[in-house]
N, C-alpha and C positions, 0 to 999 in steps of 0.2 A: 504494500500500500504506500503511494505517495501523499505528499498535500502541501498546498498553497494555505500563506495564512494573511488574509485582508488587512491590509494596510490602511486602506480609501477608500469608503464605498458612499453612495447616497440611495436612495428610497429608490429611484429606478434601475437599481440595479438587484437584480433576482435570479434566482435559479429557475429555469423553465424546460420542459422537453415537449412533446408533441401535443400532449393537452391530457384532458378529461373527459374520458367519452361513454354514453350509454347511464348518462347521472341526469338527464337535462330532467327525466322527471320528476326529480325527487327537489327539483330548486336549485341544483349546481350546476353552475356555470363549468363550461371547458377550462377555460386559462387557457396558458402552453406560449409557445413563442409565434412574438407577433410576424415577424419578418422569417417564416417557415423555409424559406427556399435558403435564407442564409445559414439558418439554423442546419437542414441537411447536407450543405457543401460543408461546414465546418467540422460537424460529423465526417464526411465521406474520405476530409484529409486525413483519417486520422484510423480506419478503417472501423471505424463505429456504427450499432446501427443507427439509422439516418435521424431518428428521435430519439436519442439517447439526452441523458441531461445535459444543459451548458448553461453558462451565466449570460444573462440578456443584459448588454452596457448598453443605457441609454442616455446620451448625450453626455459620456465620458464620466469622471472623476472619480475612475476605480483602479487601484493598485493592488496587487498581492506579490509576495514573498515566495522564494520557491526553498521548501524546506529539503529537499534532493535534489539531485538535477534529473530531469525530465524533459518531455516532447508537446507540447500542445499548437493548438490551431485557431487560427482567427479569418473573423469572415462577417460578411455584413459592411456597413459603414467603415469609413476612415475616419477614426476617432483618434487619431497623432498618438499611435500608438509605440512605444517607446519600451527597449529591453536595455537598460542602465543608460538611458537618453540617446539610444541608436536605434534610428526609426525600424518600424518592423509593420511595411505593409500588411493590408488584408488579404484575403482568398489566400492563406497559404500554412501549412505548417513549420515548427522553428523550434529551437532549441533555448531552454532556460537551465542555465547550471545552479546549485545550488548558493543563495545569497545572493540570489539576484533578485531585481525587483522590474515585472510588466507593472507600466503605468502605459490608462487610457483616457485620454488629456480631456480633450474639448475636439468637436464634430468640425473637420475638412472634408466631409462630403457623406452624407447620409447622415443617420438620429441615432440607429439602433449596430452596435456589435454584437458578435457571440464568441465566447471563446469555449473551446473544448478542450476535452482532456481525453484520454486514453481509456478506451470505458464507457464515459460519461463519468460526470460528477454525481458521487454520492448525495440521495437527500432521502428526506423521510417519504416513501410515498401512503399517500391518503387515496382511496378510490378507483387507485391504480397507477395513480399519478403524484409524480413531486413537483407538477407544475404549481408555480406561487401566486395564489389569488390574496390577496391582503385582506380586500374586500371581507372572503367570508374564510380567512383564516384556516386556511388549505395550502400544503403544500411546502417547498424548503427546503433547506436545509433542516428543520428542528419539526417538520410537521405542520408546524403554525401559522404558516402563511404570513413569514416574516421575511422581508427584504434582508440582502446580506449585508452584513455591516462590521464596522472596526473590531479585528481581535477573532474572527470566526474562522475555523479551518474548515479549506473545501480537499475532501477527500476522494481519490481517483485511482485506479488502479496498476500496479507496476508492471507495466509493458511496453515492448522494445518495439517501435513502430520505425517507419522512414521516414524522412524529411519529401516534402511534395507539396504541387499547386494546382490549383485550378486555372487550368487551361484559359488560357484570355478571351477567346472565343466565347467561352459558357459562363462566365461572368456576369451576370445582371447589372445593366446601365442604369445609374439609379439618373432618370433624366430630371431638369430642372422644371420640367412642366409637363407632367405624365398624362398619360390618358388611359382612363379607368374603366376596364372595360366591365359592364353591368348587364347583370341577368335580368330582363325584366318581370315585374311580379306579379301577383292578383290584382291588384287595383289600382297597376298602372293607366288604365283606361275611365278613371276616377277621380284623372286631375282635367283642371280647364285644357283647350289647346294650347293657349299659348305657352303656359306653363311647361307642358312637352316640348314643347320648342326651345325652351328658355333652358328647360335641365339638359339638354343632350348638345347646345349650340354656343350655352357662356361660360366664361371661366370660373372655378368656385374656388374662394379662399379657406384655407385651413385657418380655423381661429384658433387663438392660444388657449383656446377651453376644450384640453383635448386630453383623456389618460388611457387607458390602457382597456377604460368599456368602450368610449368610443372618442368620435373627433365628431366637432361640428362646423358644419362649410358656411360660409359667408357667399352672398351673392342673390340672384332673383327671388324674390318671393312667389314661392308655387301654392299653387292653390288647389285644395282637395275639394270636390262634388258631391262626394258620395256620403251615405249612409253613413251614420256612427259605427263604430266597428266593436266588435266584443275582442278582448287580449287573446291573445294566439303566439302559438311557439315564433320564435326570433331567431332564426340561420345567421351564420356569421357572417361579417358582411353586410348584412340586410342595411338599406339606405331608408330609413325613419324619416317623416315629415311631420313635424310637431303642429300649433295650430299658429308658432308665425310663422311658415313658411321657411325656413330654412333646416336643410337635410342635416341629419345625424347617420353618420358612418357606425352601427354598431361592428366590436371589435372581439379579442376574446374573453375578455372579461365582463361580458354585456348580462342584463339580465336575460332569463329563460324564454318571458311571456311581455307583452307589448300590445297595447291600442291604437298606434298611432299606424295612419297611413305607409303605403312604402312603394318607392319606384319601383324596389326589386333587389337585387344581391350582388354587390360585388363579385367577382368571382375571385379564386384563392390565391390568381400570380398576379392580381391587380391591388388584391390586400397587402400581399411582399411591398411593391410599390410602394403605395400609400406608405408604408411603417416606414419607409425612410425619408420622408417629406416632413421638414421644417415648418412649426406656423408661421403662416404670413406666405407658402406655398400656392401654387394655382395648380388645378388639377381639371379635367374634363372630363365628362362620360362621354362613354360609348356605347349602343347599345345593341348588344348580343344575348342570341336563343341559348338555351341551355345544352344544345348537341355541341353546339361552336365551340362552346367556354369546356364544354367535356372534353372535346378532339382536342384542342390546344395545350390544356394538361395534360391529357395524356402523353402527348408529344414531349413536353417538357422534362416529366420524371422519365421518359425513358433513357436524359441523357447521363441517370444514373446508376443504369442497365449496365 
């Protein structure tokens, strides 16, 4: 057994792996990592499988210790990520000897890092899962659904892996003005037209009121027709219209059930996206049937066939 012991940490930084599943009826949200596609190449450097646990840095200010020397991988965001103040690009695995110290500064392009270990990092899982919900005090390191912080050993296990990258090629661009492509949903035929016009044709800003349930957009006010609605399960992703008129991104930490209207669903490589979009970002939909947004995934993890 190896372990890193936290030096730096802040509230957005947690242990997360693929999520929580087959709990939504009982009131538990998924969790798990927002930025999945980073979260599996960080894994895939490291010969792990793809949702195994890692630390979700978000928007930097986390350091650990390395109490042996060891192999791990980073991926996601460039968070000026630094091994004794020598940069250490993302998409790649790397070596840390022992007394050294990874530090993950402040965001040079994306929000969200992941770092892996060998294994995955050990945590307590609850449900199935050591993904960290705060919220409802799930998951962890400790069970509890407590962000990592000053003084905590994350433990991993001692294995001789090789140094390797992800190919530049298969890299995700995190672009400065994404385009989100969107399932559309049951009562998208429920808002005015022009409203449809306005969501699939302006740019919407990410406002700074944004965590880890969801993000809310700035931009046209849309306006809903239809019938009041009784609460109904809430898929990830789902794009919520409240009654003024600007959309909510539910995330994975969202609640289970929901009243508010919805254009419909993000789909899961447009969610990666979004996770590394800054507030004060512009993003646009797009709107795509649900075989589309199936085929296109599919395509995507096959490239880690």
């Amino acid at each position: 057994m190896k372990q890193l012991r936290i030096e730096t940490s802040t509230a957005l930084c947690q242990l997360q792996d693929a999520g929580r599943f087959g709990v939504r009826h009982l009131g538990v949200t998924q969790g798990g990592a927002l930025d999945w596609v980073a979260m599996h190449w960080a894994n895939w450097l490291l010969g792990n499988p793809l949702g195994a646990p890692v630390v979700e840095v978000t928007l930097g200010g986390f350091c650990v210790v390395a109490e042996q020397d060891c192999v791990l991988a980073l991926a996601g965001a460039d968070l000026d990520a630094r091994v004794e103040e020598q940069p250490i690009a993302p998409w790649r695995s790397f070596a840390l000897a022992k007394g050294q110290r990874l530090t993950l500064k402040q965001p040079k392009r994306g929000v969200r890092a992941y770092l892996a270990a060998p294994g995955g990092f050990q945590g307590e899982a609850v449900l199935g899962s050591c993904a960290t919900v705060v919220r409802e005090q799930l998951g962890g390191v400790d069970g509890q659904g407590s962000a990592l912080g000053e003084g905590q050993v994350l433990a991993f296990a001692d294995a001789a892996v090789s140094l390797r990258e992800v190919p530049e090629a298969l890299r995700p661009r995190h672009q400065p003005k994404p385009v989100l492509d969107l399932v559309m949903g049951a009562q998208i035929g429920d808002f005015s037209g022009t409203s449809l016009f306005e969501a699939f044709n302006r740019e919407w800003t990410l406002d700074s009121r944004a965590d880890r349930m969801g993000i809310r957009l700035l931009g046209p006010q849309l306006v809903y027709q239809g019938a009041p609605m009784i609460s109904e399960g809430i898929p990830l992703g789902a794009v919520q219209v409240p009654p003024d008129g600007q959309p909510i991104v539910l995330l994975n930490d969202r609640q289970t059930i929901g009243g508010y209207p919805r254009l419909g669903a993000l789909t899961p490589l447009a969610l990666a996206q979004l996770a590394q979009c800054m507030p004060g970002a512009s993003v646009r939909f797009r709107a795509v049937v649900q075989d589309e947004a199936w085929r296109e995934q599919q395509l995507y993890l096959g490239r880690w066939v």
